[in-house]
C-alpha positions, 0 to 999 in steps of 0.5 A: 438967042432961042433954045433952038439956036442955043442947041445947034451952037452948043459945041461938043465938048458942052455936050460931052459936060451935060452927059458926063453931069447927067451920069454922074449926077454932079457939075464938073465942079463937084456941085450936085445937079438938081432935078430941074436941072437934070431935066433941063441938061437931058433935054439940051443932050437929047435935042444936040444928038438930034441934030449933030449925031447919026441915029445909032449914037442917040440917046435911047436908040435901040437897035431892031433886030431881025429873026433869019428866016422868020417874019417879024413879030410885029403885026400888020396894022389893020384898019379900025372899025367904027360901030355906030 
């Protein structure tokens, strides 16, 4: 099975462990995660959420807001000038 697979078959409660080890910094166990592990659960955790939860319970969503009555601050994207 690839990782690929691995993530899409992982179960919520896997998902809910790797979180809650990741906050914690430690197995359920008491164990201490090392940084490659962290590594490795926060990428499973990111590519689970990717697949199985809606936008707004991702990991790192940010919520864009809008002023009322104002136009956003972002600028129009303008096209590049090449000099030669």
């Amino acid at each position: 099975m690839d990782y690929q697979q691995t993530i899409a078959n992982m179960s919520p409660e896997v998902y809910q462990r790797l979180l809650r080890a990741v906050e914690l910094g430690k197995w359920p166990d008491g164990r201490v995660l090392t940084g490659e592990q962290r590594t490795h659960a926060m990428g499973a955790i990111i590519a689970w959420g990717e697949l199985h939860l809606p936008e707004q319970e991702r990991v790192g969503y940010i919520e864009k807001k809008e002023k009322a009555g104002e136009q956003c601050d972002t600028p129009l994207e303008t096209p590049l000038k090449w000099r030669e």
